[in-house]
C-alpha positions in Angstrom: 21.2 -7.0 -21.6 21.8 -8.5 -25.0 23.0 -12.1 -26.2 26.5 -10.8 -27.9 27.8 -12.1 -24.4 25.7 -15.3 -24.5 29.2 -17.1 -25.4 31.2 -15.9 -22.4 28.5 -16.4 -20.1 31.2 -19.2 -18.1 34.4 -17.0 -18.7 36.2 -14.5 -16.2 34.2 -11.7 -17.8 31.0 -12.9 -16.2 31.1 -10.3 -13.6 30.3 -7.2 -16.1 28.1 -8.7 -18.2 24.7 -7.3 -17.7 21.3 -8.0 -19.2 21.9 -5.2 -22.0 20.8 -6.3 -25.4 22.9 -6.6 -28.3 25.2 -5.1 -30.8 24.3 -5.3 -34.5 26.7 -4.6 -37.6 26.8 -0.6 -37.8 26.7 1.0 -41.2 28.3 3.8 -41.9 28.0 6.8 -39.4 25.5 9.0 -40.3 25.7 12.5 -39.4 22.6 15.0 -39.0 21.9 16.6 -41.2 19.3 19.6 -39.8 20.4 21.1 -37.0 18.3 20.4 -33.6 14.6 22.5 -33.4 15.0 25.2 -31.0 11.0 26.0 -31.9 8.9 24.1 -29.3 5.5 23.3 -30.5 2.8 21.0 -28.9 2.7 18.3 -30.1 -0.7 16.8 -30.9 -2.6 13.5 -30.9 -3.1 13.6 -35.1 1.2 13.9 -34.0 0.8 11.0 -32.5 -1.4 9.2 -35.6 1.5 10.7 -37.4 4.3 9.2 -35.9 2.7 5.5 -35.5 1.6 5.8 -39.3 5.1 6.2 -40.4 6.9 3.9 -38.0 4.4 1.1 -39.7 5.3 2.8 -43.0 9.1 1.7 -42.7 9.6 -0.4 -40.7 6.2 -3.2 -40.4 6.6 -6.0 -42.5 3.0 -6.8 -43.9 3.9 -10.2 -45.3 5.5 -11.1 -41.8 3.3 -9.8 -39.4 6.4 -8.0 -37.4 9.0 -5.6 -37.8 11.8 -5.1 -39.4 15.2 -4.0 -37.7 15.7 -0.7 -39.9 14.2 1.0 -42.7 16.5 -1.1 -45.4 13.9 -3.5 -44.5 16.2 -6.4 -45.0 16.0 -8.4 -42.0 13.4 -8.8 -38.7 14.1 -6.7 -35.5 15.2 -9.3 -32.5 12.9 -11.3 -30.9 11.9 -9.4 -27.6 11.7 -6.6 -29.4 8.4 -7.2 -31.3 6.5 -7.7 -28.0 7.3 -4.5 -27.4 5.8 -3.1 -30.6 3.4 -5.4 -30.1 2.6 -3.5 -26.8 2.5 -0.3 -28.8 0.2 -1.7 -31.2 -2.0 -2.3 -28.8 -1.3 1.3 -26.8 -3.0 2.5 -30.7 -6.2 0.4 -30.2 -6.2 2.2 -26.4 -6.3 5.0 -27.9 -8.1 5.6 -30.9 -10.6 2.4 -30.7 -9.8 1.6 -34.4 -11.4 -2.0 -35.6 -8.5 -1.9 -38.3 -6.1 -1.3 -35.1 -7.4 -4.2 -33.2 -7.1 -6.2 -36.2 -2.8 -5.8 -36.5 -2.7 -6.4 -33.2 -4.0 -9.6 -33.7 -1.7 -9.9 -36.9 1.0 -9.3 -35.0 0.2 -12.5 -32.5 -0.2 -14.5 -35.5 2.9 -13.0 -36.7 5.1 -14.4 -33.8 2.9 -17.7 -33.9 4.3 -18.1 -37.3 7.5 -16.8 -36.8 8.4 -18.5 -33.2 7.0 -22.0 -33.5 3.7 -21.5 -32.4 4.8 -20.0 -29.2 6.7 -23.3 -28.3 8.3 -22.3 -25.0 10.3 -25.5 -25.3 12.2 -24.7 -28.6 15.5 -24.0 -26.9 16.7 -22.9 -30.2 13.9 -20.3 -30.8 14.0 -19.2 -27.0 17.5 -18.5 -25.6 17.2 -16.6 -23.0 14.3 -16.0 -20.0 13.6 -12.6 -20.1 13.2 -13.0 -24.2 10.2 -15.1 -23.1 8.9 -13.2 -20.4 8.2 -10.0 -22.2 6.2 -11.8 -24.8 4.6 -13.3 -21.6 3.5 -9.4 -20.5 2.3 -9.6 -23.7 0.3 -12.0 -24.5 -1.2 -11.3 -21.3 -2.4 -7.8 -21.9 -3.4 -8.9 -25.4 -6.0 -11.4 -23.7 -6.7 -8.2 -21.3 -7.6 -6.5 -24.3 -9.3 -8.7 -26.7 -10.3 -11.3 -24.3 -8.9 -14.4 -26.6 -8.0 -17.1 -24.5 -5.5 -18.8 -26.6 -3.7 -15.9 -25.6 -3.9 -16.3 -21.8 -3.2 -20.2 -22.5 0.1 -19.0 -24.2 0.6 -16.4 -21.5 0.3 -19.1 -19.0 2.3 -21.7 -20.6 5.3 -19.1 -21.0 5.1 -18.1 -17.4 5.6 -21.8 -16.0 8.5 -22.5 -18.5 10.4 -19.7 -16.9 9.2 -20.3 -13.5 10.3 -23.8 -13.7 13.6 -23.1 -15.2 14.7 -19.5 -14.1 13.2 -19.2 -10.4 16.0 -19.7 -7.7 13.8 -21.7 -4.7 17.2 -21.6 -2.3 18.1 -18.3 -2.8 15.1 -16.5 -4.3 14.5 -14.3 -8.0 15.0 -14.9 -11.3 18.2 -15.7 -13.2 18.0 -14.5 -17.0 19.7 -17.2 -18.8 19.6 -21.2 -18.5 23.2 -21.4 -17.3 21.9 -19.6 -14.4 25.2 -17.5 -14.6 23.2 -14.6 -13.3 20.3 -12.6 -11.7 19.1 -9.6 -13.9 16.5 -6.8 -13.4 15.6 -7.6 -17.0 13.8 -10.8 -15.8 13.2 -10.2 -12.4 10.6 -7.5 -12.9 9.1 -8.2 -15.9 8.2 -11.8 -13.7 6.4 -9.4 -11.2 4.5 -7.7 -13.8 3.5 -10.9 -15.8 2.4 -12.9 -12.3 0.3 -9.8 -11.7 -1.4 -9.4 -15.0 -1.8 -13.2 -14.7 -3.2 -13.1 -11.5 -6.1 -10.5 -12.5 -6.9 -12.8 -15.0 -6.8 -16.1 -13.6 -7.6 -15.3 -9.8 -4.6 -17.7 -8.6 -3.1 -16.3 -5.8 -0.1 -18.0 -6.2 0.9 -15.7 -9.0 0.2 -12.8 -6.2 2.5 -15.0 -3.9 5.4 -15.2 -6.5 5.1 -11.7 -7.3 5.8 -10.6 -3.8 8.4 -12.8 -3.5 10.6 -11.8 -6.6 9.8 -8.8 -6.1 11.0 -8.5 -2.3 14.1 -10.4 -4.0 14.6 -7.2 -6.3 14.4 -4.5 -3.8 17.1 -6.1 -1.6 19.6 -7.2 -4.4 18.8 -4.6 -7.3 17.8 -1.3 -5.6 19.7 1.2 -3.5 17.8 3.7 -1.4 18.2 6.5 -4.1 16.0 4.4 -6.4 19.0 3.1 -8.7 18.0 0.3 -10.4 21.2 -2.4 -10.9 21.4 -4.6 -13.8 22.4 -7.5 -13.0 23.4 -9.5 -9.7 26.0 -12.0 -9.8 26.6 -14.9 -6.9 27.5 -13.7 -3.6 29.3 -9.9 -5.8 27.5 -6.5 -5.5 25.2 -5.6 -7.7 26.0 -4.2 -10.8 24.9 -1.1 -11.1 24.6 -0.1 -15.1 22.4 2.9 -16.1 19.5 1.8 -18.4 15.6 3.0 -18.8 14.3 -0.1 -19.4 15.1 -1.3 -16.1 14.0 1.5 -14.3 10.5 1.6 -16.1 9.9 -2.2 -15.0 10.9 -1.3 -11.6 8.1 1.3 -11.7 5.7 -1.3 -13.8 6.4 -4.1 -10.8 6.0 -1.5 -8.4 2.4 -0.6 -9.5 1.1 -3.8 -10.7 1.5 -4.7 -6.7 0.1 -1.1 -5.3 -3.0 -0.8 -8.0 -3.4 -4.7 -6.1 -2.6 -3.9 -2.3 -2.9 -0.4 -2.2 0.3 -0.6 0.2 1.9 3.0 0.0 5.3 0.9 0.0 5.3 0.1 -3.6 4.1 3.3 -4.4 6.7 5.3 -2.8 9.5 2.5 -4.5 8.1 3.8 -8.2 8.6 7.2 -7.6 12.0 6.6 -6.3 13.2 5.0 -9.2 11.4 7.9 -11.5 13.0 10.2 -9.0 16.3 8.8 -9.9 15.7 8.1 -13.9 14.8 12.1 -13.9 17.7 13.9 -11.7 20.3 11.3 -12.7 19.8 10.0 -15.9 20.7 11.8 -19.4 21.3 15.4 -19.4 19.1 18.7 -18.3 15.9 16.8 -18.2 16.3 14.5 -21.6 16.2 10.9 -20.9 19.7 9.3 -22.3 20.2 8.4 -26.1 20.9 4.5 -25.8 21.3 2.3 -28.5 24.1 3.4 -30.8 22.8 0.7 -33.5 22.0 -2.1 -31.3 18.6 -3.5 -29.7 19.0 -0.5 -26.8 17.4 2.3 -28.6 14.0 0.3 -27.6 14.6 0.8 -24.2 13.2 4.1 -23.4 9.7 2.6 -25.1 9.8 0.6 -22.3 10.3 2.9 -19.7 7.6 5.0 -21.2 4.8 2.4 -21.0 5.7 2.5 -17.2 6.4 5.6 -16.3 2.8 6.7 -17.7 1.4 3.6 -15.4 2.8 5.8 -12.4 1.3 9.3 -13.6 -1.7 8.0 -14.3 -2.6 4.9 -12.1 -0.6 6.6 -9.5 -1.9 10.2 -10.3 2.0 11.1 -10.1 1.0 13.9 -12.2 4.6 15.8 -11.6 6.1 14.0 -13.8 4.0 14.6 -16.6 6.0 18.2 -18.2 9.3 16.2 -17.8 7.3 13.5 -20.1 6.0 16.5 -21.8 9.1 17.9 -22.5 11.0 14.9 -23.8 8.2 14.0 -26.1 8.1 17.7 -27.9 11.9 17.3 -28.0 12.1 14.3 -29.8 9.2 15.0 -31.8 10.5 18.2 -32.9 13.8 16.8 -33.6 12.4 14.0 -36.4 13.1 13.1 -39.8 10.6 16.2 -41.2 10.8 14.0 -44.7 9.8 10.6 -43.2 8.3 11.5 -39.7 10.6 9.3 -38.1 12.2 9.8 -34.5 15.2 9.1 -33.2 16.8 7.7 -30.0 18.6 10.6 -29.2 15.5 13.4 -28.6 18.1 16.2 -27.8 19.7 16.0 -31.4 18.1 16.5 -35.2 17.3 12.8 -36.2 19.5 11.8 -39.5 18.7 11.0 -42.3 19.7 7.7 -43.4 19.6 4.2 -42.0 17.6 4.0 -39.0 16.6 1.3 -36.7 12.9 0.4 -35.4 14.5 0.7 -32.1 15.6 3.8 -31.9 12.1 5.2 -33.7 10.0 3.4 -31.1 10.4 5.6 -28.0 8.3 8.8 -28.7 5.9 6.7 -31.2 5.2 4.6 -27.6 5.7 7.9 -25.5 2.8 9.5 -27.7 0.1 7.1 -27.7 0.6 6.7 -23.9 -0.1 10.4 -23.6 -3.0 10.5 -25.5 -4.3 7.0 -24.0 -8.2 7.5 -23.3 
C-alpha cells in the first residue's frame, strides 16, 4: 500500500513493503467517548441519506470539487482516494435517482480535472504510482457507464494504456505497481482486471477481455492460496507476501465477477466466494471486518471491499453473505458520532468524537447505499 515507502523502494527493505497506503501526521489520540451500542436497530435507507448527508457535510469541499482528508477541513484527502468517493457518489445517484446527485458526480470529475492536470496521465509528478491511476481508471469508466459522457471513457481509455504500457510485465506476466518496477501488487493487478472489463463492455475490444484473463490468471497463481487469501504484494522470484487487507480482497471478488457476469465460467465465481469465505472466518474479530487505518489512507479500505462484496451478493446472488453485511453495517451505524452522524473505521467501538478522517467515515456511508442500491 501507501507511498511513505516510495523512497526505499531500491533498499534491503524492499521485501516487506506492500501496496498499503500511507501514514499521515496523527493528532492527539482521541479516546471514545460513549461507550459501544449494545441496542441493535435496523438501520434504514433515510439511515443511509443520513450518513452520506453528513459525510458531505464535513468532509466535501464545495469550492474544490473533492474531499477533504478530516473534518478540520484543512487539507484534500490523497489522490486515489477521491475515486473512491467518487464511486460512492455515484452508488447515491444508483440509488435514489437524484438530478442534484448526478450533478456532484459530475462536479467531482471536474474536480479532479482541475485538481490533477486535466487527467494528464503523463504528469509523473501528479501520477506516482500505477495503481493511483488505475482506480481513477475504474472510475471514469463507470462514470461514462452511468452518464454516458464520452470524455469520460476517452480519459478512461487514455489512463488504461499509460499503465498498460508502463506497468504490464510481457516476459513474466501482471502488473507491477510502481515505475521502478520494484514490485507486483494485488493493489494494481486486480483493479487492471476490473478496468479492462468495464472497458471492454464499453468499447467491444476484445483485447481488453484478452488482458483481463491474462492478469488475472497471473494473480491467482502469484497472489492467491487455495483458502482464498489474498497476498499483497509479490516480489521477484520471493513468496508472496501475504498482508491482511479488505481492499484487496474485495478487488479479488470485483475481478472475479467482472470475468463470470462475462463468461459465465463457474471458475471465477467459486474464486470470489473463496476470498469472501476467507475475509469473513479470518479476518477481524467474531464477524466484524478489521478496523484498518489508525490515521492513515487505510481506513478507506473496507469501502472498497464493500462495493465488491455487494457485486458477489447481488450479481452472484451469493445472498449468504448478506446478515454478515447486515450485521457489520448496524454495528458501525449504531456505533456513530450521534452529534455529527459520522462513522468510524472501527464498527465494533463507539466512534469519537474529535478529529476524524474521510477515510475512516467512508466504509458504512459506501456499505449503505450499496444495500439499498435499486
Amino acid at each position: 500500500m501507501k507511498k511513505i515507502f516510495y523512497i526505499l523502494l531500491a533498499s534491503l527493505f524492499i521485501t516487506v513493503i506492500g501496496c498499503s497506503k500511507g501514514s499521515e501526521n496523527k493528532p492527539p489520540a482521541v479516546k471514545p467517548v460513549d461507550p459501544p451500542a449494545t441496542a441493535d436497530p435496523t438501520f434504514t435507507a433515510a439511515d443511509a441519506t443520513t450518513a452520506y448527508t453528513a459525510f458531505n457535510r464535513y468532509y466535501y469541499n464545495t469550492a474544490k470539487k473533492l474531499y477533504y482528508s478530516t473534518t478540520q477541513q484543512d487539507g484534500l484527502g490523497a489522490i486515489w482516494t477521491q475515486a473512491i468517493y467518487w464511486d460512492m457518489a455515484m452508488n447515491v445517484y444508483e440509488r435514489t435517482n437524484d438530478p442534484a446527485q448526478l450533478t456532484l458526480v459530475n462536479d467531482i470529475y471536474q474536480g479532479g480535472f482541475d485538481q490533477y492536470d486535466g487527467y494528464n496521465w503523463d504528469n509523473t509528478t501528479t501520477w506516482f504510482i500505477y495503481d493511483d491511476m488505475m482506480w481513477w481508471v475504474m472510475a471514469l469508466a463507470r462514470a461514462n457507464q452511468m452518464t454516458g459522457n464520452q470524455v469520460y471513457l476517452q480519459k478512461a481509455i487514455a489512463g488504461f494504456n499509460r499503465v498498460w504500457n508502463g506497468s504490464y510485465d510481457a516476459v513474466n506476466g501482471g502488473m507491477f505497481w510502481d515505475f521502478q518496477h520494484s514490485g507486483k501488487n494485488a493493489c494494481i493487478n486486480y483493479p487492471t482486471v476490473i478496468a479492462a472489463m468495464r472497458l471492454y463492455k464499453l468499447t467491444g475490444d476484445a483485447s481488453y477481455l484478452t488482458k483481463a484473463k491474462s492478469i488475472y490468471a497471473w494473480a491467482k497463481t502469484n497472489l492467491m492460496d487455495a483458502a482464498g487469501r489474498i497476498a499483497d504484494h509479490k516480489i521477484g522470484n520471493n513468496a508472496p507476501g501475504y498482508e491482511d487487507y479488505t481492499y484487496n480482497q474485495g478487488t479479488a471478488i470485483g475481478a472475479a465477477m467482472a470475468l463470470y457476469n462475462e463468461t459465465k465460467d463457474e471458475a471465477y465465481l467459486n474464486d470470489a466466494k473463496l476470498a469472501a469465505d476467507y475475509t469473513k472466518a479470518r479476518m477481524g474479530a467474531n464477524g466484524i471486518l478489521p478496523a484498518e487505518g489508525d490515521f492513515n489512507e487505510q481506513g478507506v479500505l473496507k469501502a472498497i471491499f464493500a462495493q465488491y462484496i455487494m457485486q458477489l451478493i447481488t450479481d452472484g446472488k451469493q445472498t449468504q453473505y448478506l446478515d454478515w453485511v447486515k450485521t457489520n453495517i448496524n454495528t458501525g451505524w449504531n456505533n456513530r458520532d450521534k452529534d455529527r452522524n459520522l462513522t468510524w473505521r472501527n464498527y465494533a467501538l463507539a466512534a469519537p468524537r474529535g478529529i476524524m478522517q474521510s477515510y475512516e467515515s467512508s466504509s458504512i456511508v459506501t456499505f449503505m447505499q450499496l444495500y439499498f442500491k435499486k
